[in-house]
C-alpha positions in Angstrom: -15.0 -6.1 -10.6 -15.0 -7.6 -7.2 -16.9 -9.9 -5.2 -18.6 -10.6 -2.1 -16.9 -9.9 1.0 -18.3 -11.3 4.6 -17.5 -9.8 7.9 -18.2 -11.6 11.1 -15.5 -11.3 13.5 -16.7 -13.1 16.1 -17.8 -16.5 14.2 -15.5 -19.3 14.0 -14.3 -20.2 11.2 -11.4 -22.7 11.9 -13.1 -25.5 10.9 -13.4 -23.9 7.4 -9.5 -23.3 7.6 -8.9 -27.1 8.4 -11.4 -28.4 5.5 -9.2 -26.0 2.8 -5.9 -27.3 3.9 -5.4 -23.2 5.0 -2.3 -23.1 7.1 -0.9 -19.7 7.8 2.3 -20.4 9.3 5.0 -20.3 7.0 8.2 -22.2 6.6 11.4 -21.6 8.5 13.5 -21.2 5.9 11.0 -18.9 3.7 10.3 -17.2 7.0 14.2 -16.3 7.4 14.3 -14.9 3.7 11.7 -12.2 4.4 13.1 -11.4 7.7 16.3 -10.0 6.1 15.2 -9.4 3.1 16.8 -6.2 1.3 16.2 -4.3 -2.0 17.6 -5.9 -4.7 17.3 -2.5 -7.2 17.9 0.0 -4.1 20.8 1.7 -5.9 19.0 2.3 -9.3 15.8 3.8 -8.0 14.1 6.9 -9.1 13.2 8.7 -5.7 10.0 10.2 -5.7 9.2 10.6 -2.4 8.1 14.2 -3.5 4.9 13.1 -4.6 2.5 12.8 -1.9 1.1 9.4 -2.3 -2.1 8.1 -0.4 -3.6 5.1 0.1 -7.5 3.8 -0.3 -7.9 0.4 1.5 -10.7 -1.2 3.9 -10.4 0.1 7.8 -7.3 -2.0 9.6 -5.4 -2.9 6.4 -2.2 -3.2 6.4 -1.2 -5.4 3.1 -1.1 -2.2 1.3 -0.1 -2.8 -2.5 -1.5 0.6 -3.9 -0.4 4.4 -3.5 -2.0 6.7 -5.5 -1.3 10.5 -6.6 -3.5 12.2 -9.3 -3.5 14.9 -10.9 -5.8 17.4 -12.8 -3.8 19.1 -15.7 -4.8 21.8 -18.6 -5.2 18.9 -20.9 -6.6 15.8 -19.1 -5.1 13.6 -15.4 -1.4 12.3 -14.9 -1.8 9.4 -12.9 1.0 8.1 -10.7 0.3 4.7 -9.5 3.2 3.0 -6.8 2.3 -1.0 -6.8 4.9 -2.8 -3.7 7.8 -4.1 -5.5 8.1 -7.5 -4.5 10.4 -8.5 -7.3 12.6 -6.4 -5.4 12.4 -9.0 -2.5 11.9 -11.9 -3.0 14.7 -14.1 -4.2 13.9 -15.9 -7.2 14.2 -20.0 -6.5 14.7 -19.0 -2.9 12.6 -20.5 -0.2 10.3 -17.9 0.0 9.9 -18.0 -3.5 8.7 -21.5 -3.2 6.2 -21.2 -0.5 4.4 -18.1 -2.4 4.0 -20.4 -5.7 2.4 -23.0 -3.2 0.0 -20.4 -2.1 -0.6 -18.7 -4.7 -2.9 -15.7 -3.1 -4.1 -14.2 -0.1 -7.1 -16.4 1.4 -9.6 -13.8 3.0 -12.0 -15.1 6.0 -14.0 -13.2 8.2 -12.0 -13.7 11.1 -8.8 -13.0 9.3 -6.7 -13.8 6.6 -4.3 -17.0 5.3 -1.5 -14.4 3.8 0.2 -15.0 0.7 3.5 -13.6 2.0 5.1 -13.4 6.0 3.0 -10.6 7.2 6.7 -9.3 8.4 6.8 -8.2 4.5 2.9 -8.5 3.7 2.2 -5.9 6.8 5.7 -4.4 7.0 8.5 -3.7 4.8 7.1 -4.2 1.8 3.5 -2.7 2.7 3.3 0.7 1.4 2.1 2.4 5.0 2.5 5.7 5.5 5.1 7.9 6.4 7.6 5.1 5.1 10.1 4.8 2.4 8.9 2.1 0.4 10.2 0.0 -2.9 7.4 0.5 -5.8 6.9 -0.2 -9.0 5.9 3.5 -10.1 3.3 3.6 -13.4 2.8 7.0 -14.8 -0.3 6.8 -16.8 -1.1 10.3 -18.6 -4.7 10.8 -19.6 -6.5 13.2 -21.9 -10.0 15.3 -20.9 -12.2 12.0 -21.1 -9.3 10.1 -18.7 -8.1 8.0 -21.8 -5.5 7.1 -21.9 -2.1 8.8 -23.8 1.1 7.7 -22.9 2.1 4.9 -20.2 5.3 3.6 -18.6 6.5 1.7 -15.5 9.7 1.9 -13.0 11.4 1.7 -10.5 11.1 4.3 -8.1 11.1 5.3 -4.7 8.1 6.3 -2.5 6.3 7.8 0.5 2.9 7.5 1.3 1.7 10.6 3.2 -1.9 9.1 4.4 -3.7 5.8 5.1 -7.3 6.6 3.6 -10.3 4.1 4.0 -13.6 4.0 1.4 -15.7 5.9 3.8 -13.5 8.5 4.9 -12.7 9.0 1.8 -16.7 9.2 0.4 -17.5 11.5 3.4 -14.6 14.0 2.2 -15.7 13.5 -1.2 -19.3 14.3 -0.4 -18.1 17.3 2.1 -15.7 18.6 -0.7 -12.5 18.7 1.6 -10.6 15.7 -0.4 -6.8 15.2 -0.1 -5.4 17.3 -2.4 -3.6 13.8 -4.1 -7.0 12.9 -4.4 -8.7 15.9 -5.2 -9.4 14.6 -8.6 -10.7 11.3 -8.4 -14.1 11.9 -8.2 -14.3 13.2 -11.9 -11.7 10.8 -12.8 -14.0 8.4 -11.3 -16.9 9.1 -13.4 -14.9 9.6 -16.8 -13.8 6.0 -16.4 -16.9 4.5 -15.2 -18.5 6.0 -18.6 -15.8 4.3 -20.5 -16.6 1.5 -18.8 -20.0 1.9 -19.8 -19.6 2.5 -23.2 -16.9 -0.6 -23.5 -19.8 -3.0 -22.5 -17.7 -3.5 -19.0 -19.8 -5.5 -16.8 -18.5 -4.7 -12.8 -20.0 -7.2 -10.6 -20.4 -4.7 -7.3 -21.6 -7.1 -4.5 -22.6 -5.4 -1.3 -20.2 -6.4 1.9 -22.3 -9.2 3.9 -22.0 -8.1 7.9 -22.9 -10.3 9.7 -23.7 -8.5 13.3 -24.8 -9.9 17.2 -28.3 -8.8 17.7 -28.1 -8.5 21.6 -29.0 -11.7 22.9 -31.0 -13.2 20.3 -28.3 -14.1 18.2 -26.9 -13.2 15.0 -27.9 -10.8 12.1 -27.4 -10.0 8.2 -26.9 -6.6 6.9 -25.8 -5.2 3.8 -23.2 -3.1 3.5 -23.5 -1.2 0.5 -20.0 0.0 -1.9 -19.2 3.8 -2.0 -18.7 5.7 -5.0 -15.2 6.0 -3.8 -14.6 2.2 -3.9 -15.8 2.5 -8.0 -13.2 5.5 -8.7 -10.1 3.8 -6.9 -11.1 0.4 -8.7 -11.0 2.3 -11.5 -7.6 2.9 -11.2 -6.3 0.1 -10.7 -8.5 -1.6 -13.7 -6.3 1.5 -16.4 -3.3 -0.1 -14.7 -4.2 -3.5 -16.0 -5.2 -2.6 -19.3 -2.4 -0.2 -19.9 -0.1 -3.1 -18.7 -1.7 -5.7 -21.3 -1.4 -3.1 -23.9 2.2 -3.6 -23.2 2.3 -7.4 -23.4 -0.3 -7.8 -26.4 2.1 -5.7 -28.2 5.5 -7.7 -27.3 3.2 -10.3 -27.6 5.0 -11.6 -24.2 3.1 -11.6 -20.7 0.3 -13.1 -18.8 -3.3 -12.2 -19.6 -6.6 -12.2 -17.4 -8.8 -13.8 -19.7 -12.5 -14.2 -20.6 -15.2 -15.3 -23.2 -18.3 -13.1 -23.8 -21.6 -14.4 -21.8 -22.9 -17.1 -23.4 -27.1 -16.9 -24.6 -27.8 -19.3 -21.2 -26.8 -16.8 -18.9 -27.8 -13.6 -20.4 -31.0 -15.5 -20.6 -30.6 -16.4 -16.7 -30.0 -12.7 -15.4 -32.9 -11.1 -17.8 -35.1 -13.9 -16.1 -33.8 -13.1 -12.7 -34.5 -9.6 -12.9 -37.8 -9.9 -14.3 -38.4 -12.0 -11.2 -37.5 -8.9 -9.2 -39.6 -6.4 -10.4 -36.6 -4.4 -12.2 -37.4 -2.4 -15.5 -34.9 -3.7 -18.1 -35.4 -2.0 -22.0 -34.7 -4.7 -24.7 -31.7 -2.6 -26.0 -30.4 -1.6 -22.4 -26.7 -3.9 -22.6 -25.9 -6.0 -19.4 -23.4 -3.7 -18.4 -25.4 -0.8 -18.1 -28.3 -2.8 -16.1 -25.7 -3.5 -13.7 -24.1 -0.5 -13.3 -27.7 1.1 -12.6 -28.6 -1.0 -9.5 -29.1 1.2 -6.1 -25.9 0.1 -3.8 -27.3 -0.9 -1.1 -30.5 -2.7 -2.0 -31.3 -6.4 -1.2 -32.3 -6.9 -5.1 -28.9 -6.1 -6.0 -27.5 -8.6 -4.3 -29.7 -10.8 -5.7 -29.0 -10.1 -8.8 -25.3 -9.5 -8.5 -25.0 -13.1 -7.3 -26.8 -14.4 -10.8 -24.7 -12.3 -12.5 -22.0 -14.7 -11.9 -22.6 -16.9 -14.3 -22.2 -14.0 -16.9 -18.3 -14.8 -15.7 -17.7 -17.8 -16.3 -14.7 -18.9 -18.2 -12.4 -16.4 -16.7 -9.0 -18.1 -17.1 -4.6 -16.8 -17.6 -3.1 -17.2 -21.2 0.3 -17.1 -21.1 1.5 -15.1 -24.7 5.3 -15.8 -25.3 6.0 -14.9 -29.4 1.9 -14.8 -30.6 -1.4 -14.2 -29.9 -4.3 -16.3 -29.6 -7.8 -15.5 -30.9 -9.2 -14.4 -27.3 -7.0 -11.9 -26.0 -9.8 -9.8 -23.9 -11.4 -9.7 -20.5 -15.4 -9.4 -21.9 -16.1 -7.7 -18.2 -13.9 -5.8 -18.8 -14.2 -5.2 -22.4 -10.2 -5.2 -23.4 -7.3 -6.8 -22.9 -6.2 -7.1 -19.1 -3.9 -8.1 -16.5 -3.2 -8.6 -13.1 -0.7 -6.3 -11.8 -1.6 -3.6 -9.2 -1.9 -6.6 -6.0 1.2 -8.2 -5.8 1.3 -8.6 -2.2 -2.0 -10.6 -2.2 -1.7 -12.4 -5.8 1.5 -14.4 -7.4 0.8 -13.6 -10.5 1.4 -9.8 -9.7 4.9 -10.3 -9.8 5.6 -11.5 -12.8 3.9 -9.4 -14.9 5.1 -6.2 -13.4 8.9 -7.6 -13.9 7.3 -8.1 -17.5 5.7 -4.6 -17.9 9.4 -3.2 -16.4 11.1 -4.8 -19.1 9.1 -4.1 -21.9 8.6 -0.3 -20.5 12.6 0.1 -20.2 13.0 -2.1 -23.5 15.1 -4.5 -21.7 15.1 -8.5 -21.6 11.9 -10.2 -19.4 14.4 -12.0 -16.7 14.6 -15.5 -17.4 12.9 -16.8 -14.3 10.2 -14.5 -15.2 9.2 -15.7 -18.4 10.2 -19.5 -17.5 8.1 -19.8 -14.8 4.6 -18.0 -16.7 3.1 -21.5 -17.2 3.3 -22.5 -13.4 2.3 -19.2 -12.7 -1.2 -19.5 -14.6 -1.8 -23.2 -13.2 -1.1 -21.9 -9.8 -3.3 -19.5 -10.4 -6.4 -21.0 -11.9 -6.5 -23.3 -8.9 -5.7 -21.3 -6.4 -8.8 -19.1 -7.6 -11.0 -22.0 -7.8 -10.2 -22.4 -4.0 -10.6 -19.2 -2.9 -14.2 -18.9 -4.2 -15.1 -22.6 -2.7 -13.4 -20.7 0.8 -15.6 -17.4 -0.1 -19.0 -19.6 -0.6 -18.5 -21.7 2.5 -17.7 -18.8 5.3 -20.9 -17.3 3.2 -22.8 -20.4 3.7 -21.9 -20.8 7.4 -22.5 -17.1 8.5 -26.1 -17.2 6.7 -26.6 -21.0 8.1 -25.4 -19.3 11.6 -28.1 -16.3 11.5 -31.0 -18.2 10.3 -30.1 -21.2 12.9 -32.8 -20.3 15.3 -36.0 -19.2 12.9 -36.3 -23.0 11.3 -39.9 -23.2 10.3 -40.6 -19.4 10.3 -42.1 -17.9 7.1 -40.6 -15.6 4.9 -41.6 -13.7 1.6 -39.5 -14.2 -1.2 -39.2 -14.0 -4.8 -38.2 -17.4 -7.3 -35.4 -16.3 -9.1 -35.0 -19.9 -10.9 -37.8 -22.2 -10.7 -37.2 -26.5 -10.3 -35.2 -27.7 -13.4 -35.0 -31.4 -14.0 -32.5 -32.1 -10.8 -31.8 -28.7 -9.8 -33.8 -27.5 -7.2 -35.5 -24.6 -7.8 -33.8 -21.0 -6.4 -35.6 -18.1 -3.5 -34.4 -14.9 -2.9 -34.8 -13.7 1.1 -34.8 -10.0 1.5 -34.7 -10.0 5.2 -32.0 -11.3 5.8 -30.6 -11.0 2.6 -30.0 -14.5 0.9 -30.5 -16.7 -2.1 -30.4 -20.1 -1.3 -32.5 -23.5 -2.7 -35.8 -24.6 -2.3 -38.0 -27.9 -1.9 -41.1 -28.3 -3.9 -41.9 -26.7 -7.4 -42.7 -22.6 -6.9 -43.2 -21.0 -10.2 -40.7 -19.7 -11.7 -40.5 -15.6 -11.1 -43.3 -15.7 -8.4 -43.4 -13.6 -5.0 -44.4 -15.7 -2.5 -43.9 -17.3 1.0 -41.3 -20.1 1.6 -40.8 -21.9 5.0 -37.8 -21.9 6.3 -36.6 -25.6 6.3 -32.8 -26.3 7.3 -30.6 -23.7 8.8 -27.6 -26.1 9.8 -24.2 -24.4 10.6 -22.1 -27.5 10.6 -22.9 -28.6 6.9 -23.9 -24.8 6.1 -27.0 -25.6 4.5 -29.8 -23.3 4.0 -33.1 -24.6 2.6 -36.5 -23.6 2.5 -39.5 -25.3 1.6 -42.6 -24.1 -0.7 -46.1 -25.7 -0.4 -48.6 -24.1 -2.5 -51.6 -25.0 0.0 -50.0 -23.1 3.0 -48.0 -20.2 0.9 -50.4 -16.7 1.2 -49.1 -14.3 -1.5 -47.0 -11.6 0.3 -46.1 -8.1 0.7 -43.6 -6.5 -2.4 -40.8 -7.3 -1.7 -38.5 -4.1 -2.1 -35.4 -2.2 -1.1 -36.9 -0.9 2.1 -35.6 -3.8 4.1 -31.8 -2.8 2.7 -29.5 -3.1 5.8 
């Protein structure tokens, strides 16, 4: 899964910062520990620095948690998969240790981020950039012919990434048929994966990047920035890691889950009513998953419909396991049992389940700080996600509030994806640019009609338009043609 991701580099967004309580300066003290921070396994790694590793990340990364080698074999993949080892550095109880349980994750903004740990380790010593020796936790995950998965362990090992890839470099290669020969592999890897996805019920949430770009003079516009197929093979990756790492913890019955219900009737209903609104062909027996998964990348629908897909999520939440299991054990988007342990750099929780998956991999005790502190962990956690969505919606909010600040009372087509319901206002979806955002008045439900814009205000980040039957001509289809 993954959600929306805005870039605007040249909005401010301090003010957001300040409202969050984000601070990205870190503690002396915590700030001394990652400094001089050393490698507490150093002397009982595995050195595999004669792998060639690479890594797939966005353009200017440099919190790099993933290195990835794969490859094709007579009977199926062997997937090695080197995740930073911050157990390795960070001092248990230290200072550091404390200010990363206060943060809990990495806060991403447009115009940079609030890092979870001192960007001296974050976007240094323990980043995994290339042509480096770097600390990993190393999982070797051996697949057969349809990339299911065999056999699957985790340690400590040694490693050296040989490239720094991006999505689009790597998609162009892809498409061009020069890939790096670590990567040669991962398109039909990829695919094999995405069809077990499929045929798991998965349902991946693929948002298409908001960019938000200066239009000369004028001001500010909204593009869509659709995902590659190369961002869908690499995520699939790292989503085998997870579930090969629960499989690990459901069967010790020890770890830290990444939780979640089935969709309830409400919001199945929601979606189905959404993309009816839209125009989009959905057969009765066609599952969620599958709609989804169909969606053209870069399309203003899909985001649209991506965003109501949403509420398909809810409920997502940790469950600590420690000697039994509870009744829900699975992630329903992802259609098995899951965990969080290929970001450790970015998350908290990364940590301590890949000390867990170490142990139980090397049938050795779960260190005690490890399983004493799971509970925190998942609070931490749950609210820290809470926040980072609220911190995702605003910079959203203010970017959209910021482009559509000088065409108040302009006319737009649009399309009702939720009409009024008792005190909720009723819900539009703008093509060009591409938003969803409330409306005044009563529009029927699933309509394509013209809305006035109403408020565009950046400070409160509101964005409302107005419907009034009397003045609102029937448009043009929307469609994709106005993708970015």
């Amino acid at each position: 899964m993954s959600v929306r991701r805005l870039a605007a580099a040249e909005l401010e967004f301090g003010s957001i910062r300040t409202e969050f309580g984000l601070v990205s300066d870190f503690p002396d003290a915590a700030l001394a520990e990652a400094e001089h921070a050393v490698d507490a396994f150093s002397a009982v790694r595995e050195d595999r620095v004669d792998l060639p590793f690479v890594t797939i990340d966005p353009p200017g990364s440099m919190d790099l948690d993933q290195a990835l080698h794969l490859q094709r074999t007579a009977s199926g993949f062997v997937v090695h998969y080197a995740i930073a080892d911050l157990g390795a550095v960070v001092v248990p109880g230290g200072a550091l240790d404390t200010e990363v349980r206060r943060r809990g994750q990495t806060y991403y903004l447009p115009d940079g981020s609030i890092p979870l740990h001192p960007p001296v380790l974050s976007a240094g010593n323990a980043s995994l950039l290339p042509e480096q020796d770097r600390p990993v936790a190393l999982w070797t995950i051996e697949c057969d012919e349809r990339a299911q998965p065999q056999t699957w362990s985790v340690r400590r090992a040694r490693v050296r990434s040989v490239a720094r890839l991006d999505y689009a470099g790597v998609q162009a290669d892809a498409d061009a048929g020069r890939l790096h020969p670590s990567i040669a592999a991962l398109p039909e890897f990829g695919a094999l994966r995405l069809a077990a996805a499929a045929h798991r019920g998965a349902i991946e949430l693929n948002l298409p990047e908001q960019v938000v770009i200066r239009d000369g003079d004028a001001g500010w516009r909204l593009e869509l920035e659709p995902r590659t197929a190369a961002d869908e093979w690499n995520a699939q990756v790292s989503l085998l890691t997870g579930m090969c790492a629960a499989a690990l913890m459901v069967s010790a019955e020890l770890g830290l889950l990444r939780t979640m219900p089935p969709p309830d009737a409400a919001a199945l209903a929601g979606i189905r009513r959404a993309a009816k609104a839209l125009g989009l062909d959905w057969p009765a027996d066609v599952p969620v998953g599958r709609l989804l998964a169909a969606l053209p990348t870069g399309a203003p629908t899909t985001l649209a419909v991506m965003s109501e897909a949403t509420g398909l999520l809810r409920g997502a939440g940790y469950t600590v396991l420690d000697g039994s299991l509870p009744e829900q054990v699975s992630q329903s988007a992802i259609g098995a049992p899951y965990t969080h342990v290929t970001a450790p750099l970015r998350r908290l929780t990364d940590r301590f389940t890949t000390e867990i998956c170490l142990a139980l991999s090397a049938a050795t005790p779960v260190p005690d700080w490890v399983r004493a502190g799971l509970s925190e962990v998942a609070e931490v956690m749950r609210y820290t996600d809470a926040l980072a969505g609220k911190v995702e919606r605003a910079c959203v909010d203010r970017a959209e509030a910021t482009v559509l600040a000088d065409r108040v009372g302009s006319d737009f087509p649009a399309v009702v994806l939720r009409g009024k319901d008792g005190r909720r206002d009723a819900e539009v979806f703008v093509a060009d640019p591409p938003v969803v955002a409330r409306c005044d008045g009563d529009p029927p439900d699933g309509a394509q009609l013209t809305v006035r814009l109403q408020t565009a205000d950046i400070d409160t980040r509101t964005v409302r338009f107005a419907y009034r039957p009397a003045d609102s001509a029937v448009p043009a289809e929307i469609n994709d043609s106005t993708a970015g």
